[in-house]
N, C-alpha and C positions, 0 to 999 in steps of 0.2 A: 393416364398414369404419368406421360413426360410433364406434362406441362405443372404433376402434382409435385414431381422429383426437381425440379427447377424452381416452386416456390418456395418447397423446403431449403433450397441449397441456399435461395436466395436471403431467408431469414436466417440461417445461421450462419452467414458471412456476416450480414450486417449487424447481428449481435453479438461478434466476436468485437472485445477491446483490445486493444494492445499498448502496450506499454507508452509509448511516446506520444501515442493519441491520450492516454487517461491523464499521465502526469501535465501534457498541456491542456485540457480541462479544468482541472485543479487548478495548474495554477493562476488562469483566465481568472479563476473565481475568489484567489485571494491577491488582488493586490497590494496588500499590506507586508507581502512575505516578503524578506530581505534577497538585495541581490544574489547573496554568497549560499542562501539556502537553494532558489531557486536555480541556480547553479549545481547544486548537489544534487537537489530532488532528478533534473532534469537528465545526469548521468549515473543517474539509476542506485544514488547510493542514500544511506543515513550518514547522519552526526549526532552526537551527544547535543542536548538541547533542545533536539525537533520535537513539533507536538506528534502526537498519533496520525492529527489530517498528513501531517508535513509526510509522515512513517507511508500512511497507505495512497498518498501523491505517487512515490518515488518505488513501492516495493510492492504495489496491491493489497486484496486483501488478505488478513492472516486466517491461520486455519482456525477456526472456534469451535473445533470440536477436538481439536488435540491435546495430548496432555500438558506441554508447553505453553499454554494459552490459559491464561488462572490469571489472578487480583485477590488481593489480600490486604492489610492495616498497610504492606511495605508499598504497593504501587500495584503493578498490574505487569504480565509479559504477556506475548503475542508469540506465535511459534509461525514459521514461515518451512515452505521447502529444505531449505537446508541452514537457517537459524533462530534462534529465540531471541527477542529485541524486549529489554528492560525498561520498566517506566515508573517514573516517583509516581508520587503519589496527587501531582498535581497534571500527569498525564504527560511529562517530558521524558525525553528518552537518556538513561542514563548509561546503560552497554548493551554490546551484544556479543553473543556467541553461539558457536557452532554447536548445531545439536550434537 
């Protein structure tokens, strides 16, 4: 039974991500993203302009099952922990706010 309770402990450490490990994955995988983003993504914040990768880089992923979290003819929003983040229509981020 210990040795079942240590390989459990041991797989859910390892599949725990964390924030400074996910955003430096990403952005390993896009080289193309500009300095001043990758700057942003990497202190954990958004700006007006990021695509959605650039959004779930820097903030994880959003809730898709909340009600803050919809797409329509105007764009699409994403509902997070404690905000909803705005997206045209070609998947850029245009505001956010506090739920």
């Amino acid at each position: 039974m210990k040795r079942f309770s240590i390989v459990v402990a041991m797989i859910v450490m390892t599949a725990c991500e964390t924030a400074p490990v996910r955003r430096e994955e990403y952005i390993s995988k896009h080289p193309e993203w500009k300095p001043e983003t990758v700057a942003v993504i990497r202190a954990g914040m958004i700006a007006r302009g990021m695509t959605k990768e650039q959004v779930r880089a820097a903030w994880g992923r959003p809730c898709y099952t909340c009600q803050g979290t919809a797409s329509g003819p105007w764009g699409s929003s994403w509902e997070f922990t404690t905000q909803v983040v705005f997206f045209d229509t070609e998947g850029r981020v245009t505001r956010w706010e506090a739920k």
